[in-house]
N, C-alpha and C positions, 0 to 999 in steps of 0.2 A: 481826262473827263470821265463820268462815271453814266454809266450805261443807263438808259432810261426809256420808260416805257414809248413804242413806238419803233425803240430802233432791231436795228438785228443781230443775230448772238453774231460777233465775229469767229471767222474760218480760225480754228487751231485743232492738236491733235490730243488729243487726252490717253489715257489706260485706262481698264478697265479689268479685274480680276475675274479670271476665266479659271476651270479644272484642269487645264494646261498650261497654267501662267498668266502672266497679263499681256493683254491684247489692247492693241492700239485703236481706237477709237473716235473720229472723226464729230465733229459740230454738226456738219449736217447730215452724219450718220442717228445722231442724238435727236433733231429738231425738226429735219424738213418733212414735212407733211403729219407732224403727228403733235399735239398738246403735249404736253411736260411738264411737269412740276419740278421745279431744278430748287434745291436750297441747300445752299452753303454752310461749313463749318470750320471757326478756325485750326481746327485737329482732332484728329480720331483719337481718341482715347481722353479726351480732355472730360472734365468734370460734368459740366452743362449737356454737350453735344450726344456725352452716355447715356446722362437721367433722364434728359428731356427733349433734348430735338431729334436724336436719330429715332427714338422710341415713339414720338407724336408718330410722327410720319407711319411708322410700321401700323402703329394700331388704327390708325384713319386712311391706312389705304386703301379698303374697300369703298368706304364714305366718299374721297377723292377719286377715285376710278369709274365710279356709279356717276359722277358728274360730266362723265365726257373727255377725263386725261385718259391718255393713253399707256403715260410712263411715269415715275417716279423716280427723281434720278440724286444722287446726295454725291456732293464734291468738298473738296479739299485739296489743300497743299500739302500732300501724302503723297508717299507711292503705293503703289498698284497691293506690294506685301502688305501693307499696314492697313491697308483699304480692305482687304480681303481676311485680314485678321481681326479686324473690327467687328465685321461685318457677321464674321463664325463669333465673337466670346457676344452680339447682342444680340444672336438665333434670328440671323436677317439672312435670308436667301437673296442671293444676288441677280435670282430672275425675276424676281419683285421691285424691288428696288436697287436701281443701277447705280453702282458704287461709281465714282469717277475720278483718277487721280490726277491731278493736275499739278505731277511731281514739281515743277523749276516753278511756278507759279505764273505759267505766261497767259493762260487763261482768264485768270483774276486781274493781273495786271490789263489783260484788253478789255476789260473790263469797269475799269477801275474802281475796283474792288479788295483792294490791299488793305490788310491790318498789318502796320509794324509794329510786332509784337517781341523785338530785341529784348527791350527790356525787363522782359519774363524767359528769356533765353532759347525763346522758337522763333525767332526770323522774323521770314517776312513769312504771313501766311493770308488768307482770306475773312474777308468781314461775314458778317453771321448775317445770311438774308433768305431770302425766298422769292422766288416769281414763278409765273406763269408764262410760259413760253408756246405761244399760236406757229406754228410752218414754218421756228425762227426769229421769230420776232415776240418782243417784250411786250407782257400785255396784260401784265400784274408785277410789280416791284416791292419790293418791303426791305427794307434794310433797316438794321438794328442798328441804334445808337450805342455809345460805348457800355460791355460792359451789359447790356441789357439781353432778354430774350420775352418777347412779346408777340412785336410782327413777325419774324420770321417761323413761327411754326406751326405745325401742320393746323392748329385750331382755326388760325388766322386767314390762311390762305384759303382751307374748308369754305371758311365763310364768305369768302369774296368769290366763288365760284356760282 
C-alpha cells in the first residue's frame, strides 16, 4: 500500500554521503522533530533528475527554507558513492541538501513507492515524488504519474507551502 498523507515515515536505515564515507542514517534521525522536504528520484544520473529535479530543489532552497523546512533531503535507489558523486558533478553540497541512499530499495518499498523499471535495465528503483514531512508524518504528497515530472518538484511543492 502506498504511503499517504497522515501516516508516518516508517523506521528503516538509509546512508548518507559523508568526507569520511558513507554514514548510516536513521528515519527518525531524518524526521522527528524537524519539517523536510524529502523528493525522490528514480536514479542519479538519469536525464530528468540532472536537468530538472535535483537542480529545482538546489535553486529554491532558500524560497523552501524561508517557509519554515528545516531540511531538504533527495533519495534514491543508489548507493551512498553514486549519491555523493552526483551530488560533487551537480555543485550540490551535501549540508544543503541531504543526499540519501536507500541502496537494496527497502525504504521505497515501505513505502510503496517502487518503479519497476526492468525494462529499461535499472531494477527495481523508486517513483519520482515529493512530500512534506511534519515530526514524521506525511503532510504533502505528490507522486508523479508515469513518465511525467510536474508534482514532484521543487516549483510544486514551493507552492503548496
Amino acid at each position: 500500500m502506498t504511503i499517504q498523507i497522515g501516516d508516518r515515515i516508517p523506521s528503516a536505515t538509509l546512508s548518507t554521503p559523508t568526507a569520511d564515507g558513507p554514514k548510516p542514517i536513521t528515519t527518525a534521525e531524518i524526521f522527528d522533530g524537524k519539517t523536510v522536504a524529502l523528493f525522490a528520484v528514480p536514479g542519479a544520473f538519469t536525464p530528468t533528475c540532472s536537468a530538472r529535479h535535483l537542480p529545482g530543489f538546489t535553486d529554491n532552497l532558500d524560497a523552501i527554507k524561508g517557509k519554515g523546512v528545516d531540511a531538504v533531503a533527495c533519495i534514491s535507489v543508489n548507493d551512498a558513492f553514486v549519491m555523493a558523486a552526483w551530488a560533487e558533478s551537480q555543485g550540490v553540497k551535501t549540508d544543503q541538501i541531504l543526499m540519501l541512499a536507500d541502496g537494496n530499495g527497502d525504504l521505497t518499498r515501505e513505502l510503496g513507492l517502487v518503479l519497476d523499471a526492468q525494462g529499461f535495465g535499472m531494477g527495481q528503483r523508486s517513483q519520482r515524488y515529493s512530500m512534506l514531512v511534519t515530526d514524521g508524518v506525511v503532510t504533502q504528497l505528490n507522486i508523479e504519474q508515469g513518465g511525467e515530472f510536474r508534482v514532484s518538484s521543487a516549483e510544486h511543492l514551493l507552492a503548496q507551502l
